[in-house]
N, C-alpha and C positions, 0 to 999 in steps of 0.2 A: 433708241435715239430720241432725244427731247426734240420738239416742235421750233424752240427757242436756239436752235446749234446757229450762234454768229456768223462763222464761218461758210454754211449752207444757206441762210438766209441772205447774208451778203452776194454767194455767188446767185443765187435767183433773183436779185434784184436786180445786178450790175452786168451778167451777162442777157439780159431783156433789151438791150440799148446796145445800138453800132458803138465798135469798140470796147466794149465795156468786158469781153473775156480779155484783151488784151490788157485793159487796165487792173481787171481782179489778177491777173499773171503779176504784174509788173510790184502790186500790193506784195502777193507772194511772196517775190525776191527783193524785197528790200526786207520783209521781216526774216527770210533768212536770204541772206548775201553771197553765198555761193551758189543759187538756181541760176545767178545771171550771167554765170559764166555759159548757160547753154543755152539761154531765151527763149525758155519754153514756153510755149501758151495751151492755159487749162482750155480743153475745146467743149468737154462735158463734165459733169460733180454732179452726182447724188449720195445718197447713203450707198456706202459698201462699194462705190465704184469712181473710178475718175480715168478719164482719157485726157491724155494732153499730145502734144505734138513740138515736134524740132524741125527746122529747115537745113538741111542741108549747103553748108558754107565753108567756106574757107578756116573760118575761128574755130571750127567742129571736126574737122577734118585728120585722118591720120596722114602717115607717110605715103600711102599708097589712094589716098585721095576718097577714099570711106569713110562713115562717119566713128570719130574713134567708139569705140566699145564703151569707154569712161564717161563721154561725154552721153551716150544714149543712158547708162547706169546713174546719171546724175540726174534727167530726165523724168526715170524711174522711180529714185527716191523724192522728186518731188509730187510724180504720180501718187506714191503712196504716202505721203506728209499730206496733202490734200485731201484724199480721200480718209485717211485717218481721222484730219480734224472736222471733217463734214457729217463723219459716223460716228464717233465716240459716243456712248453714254455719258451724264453729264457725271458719274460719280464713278469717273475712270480717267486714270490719264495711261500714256504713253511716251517709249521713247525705243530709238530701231535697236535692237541686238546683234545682228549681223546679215548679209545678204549671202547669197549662193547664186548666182548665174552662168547659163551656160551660153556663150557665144553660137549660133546654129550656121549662121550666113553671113556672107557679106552684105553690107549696111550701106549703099550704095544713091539713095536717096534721102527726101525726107520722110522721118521717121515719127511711126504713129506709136505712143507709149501708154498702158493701161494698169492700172494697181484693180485690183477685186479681194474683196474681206469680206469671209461669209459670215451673217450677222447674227447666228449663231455663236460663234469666237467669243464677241465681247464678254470676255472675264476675265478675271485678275490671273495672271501665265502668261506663257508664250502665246502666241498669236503668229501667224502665218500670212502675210498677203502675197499673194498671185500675182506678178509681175509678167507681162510680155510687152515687146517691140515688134514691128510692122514696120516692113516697105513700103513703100507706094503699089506696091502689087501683093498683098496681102502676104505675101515669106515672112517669116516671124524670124526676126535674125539675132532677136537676145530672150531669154526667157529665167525663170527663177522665180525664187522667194524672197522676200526681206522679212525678217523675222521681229516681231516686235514684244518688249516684255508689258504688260499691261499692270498697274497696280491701282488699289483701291485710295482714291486723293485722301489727303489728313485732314 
């Protein structure tokens, strides 16, 4: 991981200041435009790791009044879109292959979401990040992988 990664920089500058995870979140979803469907805010980023979180609301909600499953897996992939761009090498890029998760619990609260890349990984292949979801009482109520192909930039 280069010292120079924009994205990691950016967030230790911006989350230093009241507000300022909420505003590097809101950066997030305007570069890509479907996080906002779930208004997530990054609460931690380092290398190989990111937490973020969801409030529980009405816009997030299924039929039965839990948070939908979709809406925590969108959470997820923004989990690991963050964490990806905070750890990359600089002579690698990325893009997701597919995800696999398993629904464990009902999602009943607000939901704490984490991506993990062992830093080890970085190389051109498949790549693996460790996805779970978090109640408000520590139940882990979505868990998986999202798989990423990794290849060496042109």
């Amino acid at each position: 991981m280069s010292d120079t990664n924009t994205v990691l920089a950016t967030w230790n500058k911006m989350s230093a200041y009241p507000g300022g995870k909420t505003i590097f979140s809101k950066a997030v979803q305007f570069k890509a435009p479907y996080f906002r469907t779930v208004n997530a805010i990054v609460e931690e980023l380092k290398p190989n790791y990111a937490k973020l979180t969801i409030r529980k609301r009405r816009a997030v909600e299924n039929h039965i009044g839990t948070v939908h499953v979709i809406a925590i897996c969108n959470m997820l992939e923004m989990a690991m879109g963050v964490c990806a761009e905070a750890s990359i090498p600089k002579h690698l890029r990325w893009i997701p292959k597919g995800m696999t998760v398993d629904y464990t619990a009902k999602a009943g609260s607000d939901i704490t979401g984490t991506a993990e890349i062992n830093p080890a990984d970085w190389r051109p292949g498949d790549l693996d990040v460790k996805v779970t979801a978090l109640d408000d009482k520590g139940v882990v109520v979505v868990k998986g992988v999202i798989k990423l192909w990794i290849s060496e930039k042109k």
